[in-house]
C-alpha positions as CSV (number, residue, x, y, z in Angstrom):
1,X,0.5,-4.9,5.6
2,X,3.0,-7.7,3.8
3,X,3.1,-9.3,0.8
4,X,3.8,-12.2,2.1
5,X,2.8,-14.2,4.9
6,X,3.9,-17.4,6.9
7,X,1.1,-19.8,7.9
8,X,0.9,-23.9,8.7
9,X,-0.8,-26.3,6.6
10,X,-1.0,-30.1,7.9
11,X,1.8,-29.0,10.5
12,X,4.1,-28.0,8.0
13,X,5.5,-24.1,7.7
14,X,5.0,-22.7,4.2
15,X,4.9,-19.3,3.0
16,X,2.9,-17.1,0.8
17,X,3.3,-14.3,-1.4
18,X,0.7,-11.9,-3.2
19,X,2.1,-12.3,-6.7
20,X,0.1,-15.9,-6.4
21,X,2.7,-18.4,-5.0
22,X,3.1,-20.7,-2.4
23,X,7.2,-21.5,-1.1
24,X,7.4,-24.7,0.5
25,X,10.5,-24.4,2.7
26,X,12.0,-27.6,3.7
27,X,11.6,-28.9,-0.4
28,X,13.0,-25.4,-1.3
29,X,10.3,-26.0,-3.4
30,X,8.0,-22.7,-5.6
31,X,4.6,-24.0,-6.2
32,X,2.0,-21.9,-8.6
33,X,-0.7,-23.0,-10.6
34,X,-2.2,-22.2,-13.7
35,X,0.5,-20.3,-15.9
36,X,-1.4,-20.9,-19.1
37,X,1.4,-19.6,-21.3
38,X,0.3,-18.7,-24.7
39,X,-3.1,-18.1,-23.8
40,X,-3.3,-14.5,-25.4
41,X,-1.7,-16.0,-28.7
42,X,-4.4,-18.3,-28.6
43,X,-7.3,-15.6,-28.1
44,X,-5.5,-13.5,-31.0
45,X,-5.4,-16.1,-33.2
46,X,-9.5,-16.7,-32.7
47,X,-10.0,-12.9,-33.2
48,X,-9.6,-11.1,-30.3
49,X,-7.5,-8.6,-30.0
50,X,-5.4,-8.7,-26.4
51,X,-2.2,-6.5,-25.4
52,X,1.1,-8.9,-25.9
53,X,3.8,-9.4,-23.6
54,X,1.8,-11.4,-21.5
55,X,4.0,-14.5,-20.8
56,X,7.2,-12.2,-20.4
57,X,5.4,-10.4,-17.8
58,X,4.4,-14.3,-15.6
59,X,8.1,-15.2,-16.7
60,X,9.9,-12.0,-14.8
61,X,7.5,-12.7,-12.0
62,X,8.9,-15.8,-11.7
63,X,12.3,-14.5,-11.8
64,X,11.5,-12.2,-8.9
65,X,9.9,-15.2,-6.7
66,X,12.8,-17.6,-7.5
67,X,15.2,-15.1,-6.5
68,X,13.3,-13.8,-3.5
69,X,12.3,-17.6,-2.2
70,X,15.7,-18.9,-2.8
71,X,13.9,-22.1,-4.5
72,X,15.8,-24.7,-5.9
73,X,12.2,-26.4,-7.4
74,X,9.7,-25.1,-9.2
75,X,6.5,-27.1,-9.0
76,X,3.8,-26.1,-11.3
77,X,-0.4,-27.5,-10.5
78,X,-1.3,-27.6,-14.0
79,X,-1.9,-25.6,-17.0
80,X,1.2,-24.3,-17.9
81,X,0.3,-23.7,-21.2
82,X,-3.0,-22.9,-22.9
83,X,-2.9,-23.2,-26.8
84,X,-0.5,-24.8,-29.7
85,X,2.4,-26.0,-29.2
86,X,4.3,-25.9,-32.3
87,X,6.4,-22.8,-33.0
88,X,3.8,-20.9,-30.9
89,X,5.7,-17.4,-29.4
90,X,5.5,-18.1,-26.1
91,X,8.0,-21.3,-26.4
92,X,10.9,-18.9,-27.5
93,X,10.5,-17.2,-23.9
94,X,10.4,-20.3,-22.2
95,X,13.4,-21.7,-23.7
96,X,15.2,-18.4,-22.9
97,X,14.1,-18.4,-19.4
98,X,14.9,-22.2,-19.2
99,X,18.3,-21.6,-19.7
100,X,18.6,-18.7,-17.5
101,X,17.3,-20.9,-14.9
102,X,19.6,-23.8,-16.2
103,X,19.5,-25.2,-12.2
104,X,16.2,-25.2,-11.3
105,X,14.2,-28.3,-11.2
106,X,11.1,-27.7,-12.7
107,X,8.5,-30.2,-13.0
108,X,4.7,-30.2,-14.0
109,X,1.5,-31.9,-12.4
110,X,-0.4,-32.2,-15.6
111,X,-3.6,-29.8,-15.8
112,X,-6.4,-30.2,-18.6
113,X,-4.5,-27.8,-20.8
114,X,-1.6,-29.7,-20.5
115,X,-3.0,-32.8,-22.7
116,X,-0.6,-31.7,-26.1
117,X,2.3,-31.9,-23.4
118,X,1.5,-35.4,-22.4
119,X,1.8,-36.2,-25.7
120,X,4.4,-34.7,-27.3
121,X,7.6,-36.4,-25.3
122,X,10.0,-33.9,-27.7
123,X,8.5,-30.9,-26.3
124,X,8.6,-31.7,-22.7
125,X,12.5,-32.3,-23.3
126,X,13.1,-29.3,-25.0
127,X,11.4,-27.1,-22.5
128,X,13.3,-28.9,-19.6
129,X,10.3,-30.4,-17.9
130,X,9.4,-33.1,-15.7
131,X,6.0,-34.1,-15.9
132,X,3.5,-35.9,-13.5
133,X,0.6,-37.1,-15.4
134,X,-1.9,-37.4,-12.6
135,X,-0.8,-36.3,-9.1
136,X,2.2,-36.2,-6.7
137,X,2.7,-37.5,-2.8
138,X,5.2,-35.7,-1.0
139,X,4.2,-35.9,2.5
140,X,2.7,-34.2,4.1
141,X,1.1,-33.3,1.1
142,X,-0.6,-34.4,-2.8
143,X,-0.2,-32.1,-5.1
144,X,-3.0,-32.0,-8.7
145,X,-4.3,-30.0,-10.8
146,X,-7.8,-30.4,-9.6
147,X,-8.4,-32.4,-6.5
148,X,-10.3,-35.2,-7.9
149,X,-6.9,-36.2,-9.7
150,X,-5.7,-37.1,-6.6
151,X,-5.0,-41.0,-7.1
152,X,-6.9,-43.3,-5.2
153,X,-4.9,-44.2,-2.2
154,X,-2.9,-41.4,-2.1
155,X,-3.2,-39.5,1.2
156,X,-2.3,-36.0,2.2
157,X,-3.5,-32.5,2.3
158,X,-4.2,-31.8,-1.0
159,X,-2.9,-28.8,-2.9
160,X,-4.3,-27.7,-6.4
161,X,-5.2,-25.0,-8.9
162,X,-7.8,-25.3,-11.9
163,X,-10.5,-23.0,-9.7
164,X,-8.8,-19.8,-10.1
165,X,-10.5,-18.5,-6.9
166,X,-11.3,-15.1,-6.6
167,X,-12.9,-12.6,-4.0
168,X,-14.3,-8.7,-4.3
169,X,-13.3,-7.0,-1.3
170,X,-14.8,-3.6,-0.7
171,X,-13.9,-1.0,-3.1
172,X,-12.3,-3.0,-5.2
173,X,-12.4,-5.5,-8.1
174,X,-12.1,-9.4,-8.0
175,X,-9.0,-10.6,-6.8
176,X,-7.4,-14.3,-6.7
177,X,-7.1,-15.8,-3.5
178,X,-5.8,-18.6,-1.9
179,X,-8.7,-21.0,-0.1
180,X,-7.2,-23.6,2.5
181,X,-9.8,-26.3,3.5
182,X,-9.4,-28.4,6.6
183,X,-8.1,-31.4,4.0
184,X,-6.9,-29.6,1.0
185,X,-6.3,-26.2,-0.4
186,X,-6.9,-24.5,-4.0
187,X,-4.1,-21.7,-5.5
188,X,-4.9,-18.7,-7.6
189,X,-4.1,-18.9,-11.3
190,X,-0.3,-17.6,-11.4
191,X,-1.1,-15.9,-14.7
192,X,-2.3,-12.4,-14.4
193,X,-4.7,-13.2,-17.8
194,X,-7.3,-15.2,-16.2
195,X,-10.9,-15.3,-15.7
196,X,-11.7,-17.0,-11.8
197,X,-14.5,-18.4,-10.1
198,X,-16.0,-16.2,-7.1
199,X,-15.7,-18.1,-3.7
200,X,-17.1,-17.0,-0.2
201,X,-15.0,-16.6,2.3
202,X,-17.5,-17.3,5.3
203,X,-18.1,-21.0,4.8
204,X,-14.8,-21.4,7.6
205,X,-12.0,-21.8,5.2
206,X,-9.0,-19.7,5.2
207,X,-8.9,-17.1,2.6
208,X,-6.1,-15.1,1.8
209,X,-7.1,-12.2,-0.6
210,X,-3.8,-11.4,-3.4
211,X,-4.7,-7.6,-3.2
212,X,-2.0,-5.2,-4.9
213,X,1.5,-5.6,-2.8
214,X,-0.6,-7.3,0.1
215,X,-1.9,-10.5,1.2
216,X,-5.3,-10.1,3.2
217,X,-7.3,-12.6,5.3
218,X,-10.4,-12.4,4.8
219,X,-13.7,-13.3,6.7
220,X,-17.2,-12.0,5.2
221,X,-16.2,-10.3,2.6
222,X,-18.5,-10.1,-1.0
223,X,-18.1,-13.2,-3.5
């Protein structure tokens, strides 16, 4: 069984790994969603006590995928942070990783956590981002955050995050998943600190299960 896995969407090859990403190869182009850096800062801060390291830990998965994929892009479905941005830990690692990764294009279809971003034009420049405030057209597909983003008139398969889908397979606890529709598809939250929604598999999409080094297609299995 592979962690990765090669599959067609709208007649285009793409690939997909088990560590939550999708590789788009004739953009070179990386595409995860939902990174929500800082959000174990922000659960601290309110109280709760949650194991740090979190963000270093997406951050070297990244490294691996970059290096692995060969991207030249990274494209990013929203969310890619969660909390404050001012001084907050996480940007520190960013930065650092920005500069390893001084080549890379990466740009940001702006999620609902995003909003501070959007705002804050110093901040975007300083973490060597380029944004997209609603959603993106780059045949055959439209990238968003959530697929209602999509702006009218825009047309494509649609590619998003937000939903964090996830699916128990026997034996074993919820896992994110990848759910491709006949016009549009939703990615797993990148970030291994994320709640999901449960999604059922037997309704005719394709699911593919991110289970510990393998992908798995799935058909029936428990919501």
């Amino acid at each position: 069984m592979s962690d990765e896995l090669s599959i067609e969407l709208a007649g285009e090859p793409v690939r997909l790994y088990a560590e939550r990403a999708l590789f788009w190869p004739r953009a070179g182009t990386l595409i995860v969603a939902d990174l929500h850096l800082g959000k174990a800062d922000h659960f601290r801060r309110a109280g709760i006590a949650l194991p740090r390291g979190g963000t270093t830990l997406d951050l070297e998965r990244l490294d691996a995928l970059i290096e692995r994929s060969g991207a030249k892009r990274l494209l990013v479905l929203g969310d890619l942070v969660h909390g404050a941005l001012p001084d907050a830990p996480w940007r520190a690692a960013w930065v650092e990783w920005r500069r390893r990764h001084a080549g890379l294009r990466v740009e940001l279809v702006a999620g609902n956590h995003d909003r501070r971003l959007r705002r804050d034009l110093a901040v975007l420049d300083a973490m060597a981002l380029g944004l997209h405030e609603d959603s993106l057209a780059e045949a055959p597909f439209v990238f968003a955050h959530e697929e209602r983003d999509v702006v009218a008139g825009c047309a494509g398969y649609v590619l998003s995050g937000h939903l964090h889908p996830v699916v128990r397979l026997p034996g074993l606890p919820r896992l994110p998943a990848f759910r491709f529709g006949r016009s549009a598809g939703v990615l797993p939250a990148f970030t291994a600190f994320a709640g999901g929604l449960a999604i059922d598999p037997r309704g005719g999409d394709w699911v593919f299960v991110c289970a510990p080094g393998a992908l798995v297609e799935v058909a029936g299995a428990s919501a």
